[in-house]
DOLUMVO-677310 format. One record per residue (C-alpha): residue in one letter; y, x, z. Coordinates in steps of 0.02 Angstrom, whole numbers, plus 50000, padded with zeros to 5 digits. Each point is the difference from the previous one (the first is absolute). Layout:
% DOLUMVO-677310
AYXZ ...
***
This chain:
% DOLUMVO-677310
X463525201551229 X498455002249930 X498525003950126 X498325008349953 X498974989850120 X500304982449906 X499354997649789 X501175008249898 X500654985449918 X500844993950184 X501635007750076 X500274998650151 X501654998850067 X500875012350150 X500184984350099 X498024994649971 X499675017450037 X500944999750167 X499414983750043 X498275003749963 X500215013150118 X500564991750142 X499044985049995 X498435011750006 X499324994249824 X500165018349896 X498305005349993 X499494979549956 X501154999349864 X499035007949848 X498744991550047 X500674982250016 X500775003549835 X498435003849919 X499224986750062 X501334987149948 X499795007449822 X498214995150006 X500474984150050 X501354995149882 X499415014349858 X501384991549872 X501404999250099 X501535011850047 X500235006250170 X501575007250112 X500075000650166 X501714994850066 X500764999450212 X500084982950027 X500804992150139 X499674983350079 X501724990050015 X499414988850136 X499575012650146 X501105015950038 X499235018049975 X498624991949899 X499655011949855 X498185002249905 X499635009349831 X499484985249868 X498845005749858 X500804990449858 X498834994849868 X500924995349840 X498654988849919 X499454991349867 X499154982350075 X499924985349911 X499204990250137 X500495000050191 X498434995150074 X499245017449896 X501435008750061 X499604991250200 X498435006849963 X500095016549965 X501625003050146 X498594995450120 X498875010049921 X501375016550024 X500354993150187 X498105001550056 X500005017449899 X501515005950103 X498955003850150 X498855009849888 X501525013049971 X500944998050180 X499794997350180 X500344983250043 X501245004150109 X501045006449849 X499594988249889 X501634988650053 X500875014249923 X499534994249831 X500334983849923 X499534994749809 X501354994449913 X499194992149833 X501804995749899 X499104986049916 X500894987249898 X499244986649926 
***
């Protein structure tokens, strides 16, 4: 489901949506996106529900970065550079709502 507040080139799905919703992070959302862009400007992005196995009724949205990284200490670098960014684009009360998911592989 494609949503005109995000960049075009990211759908988001009707269970991000409703998430989004609930967890209070809508109006956040393009702008967490666009800033993650700016962080990791080569990489692919989705946004996918992801649910924490460990503790019941746990569920954030995690802004997957499909990158390109050939070194993890760069890559450690620039996550803590989109972590300290993250309260640029949302209340930190809100900000547990989103979690980085970098899908790196060595």
């Amino acid at each position: 489901m494609p949503s005109s507040l995000v960049p075009p080139e990211i759908e988001l799905s009707a269970g991000v949506v409703q998430l989004a919703a609930k967890l209070g992070v809508t109006g956040f959302l393009p702008k967490v996106l666009e800033m993650t862009q700016s962080v990791f400007p080569d990489a692919r992005l989705e946004v996918e529900v992801e649910e924490d196995p460990e503790i019941a009724d746990e569920v954030c949205l995690a802004i997957v970065v499909r990158n390109t990284f050939d070194d993890a200490h760069e890559l450690v670098q620039v996550s803590s550079h989109w972590h300290r960014r993250l309260y640029d684009c949302c209340p930190p009360h809100l900000a547990s709502a989103l979690r980085l998911n970098t899908d790196w592989r060595p």
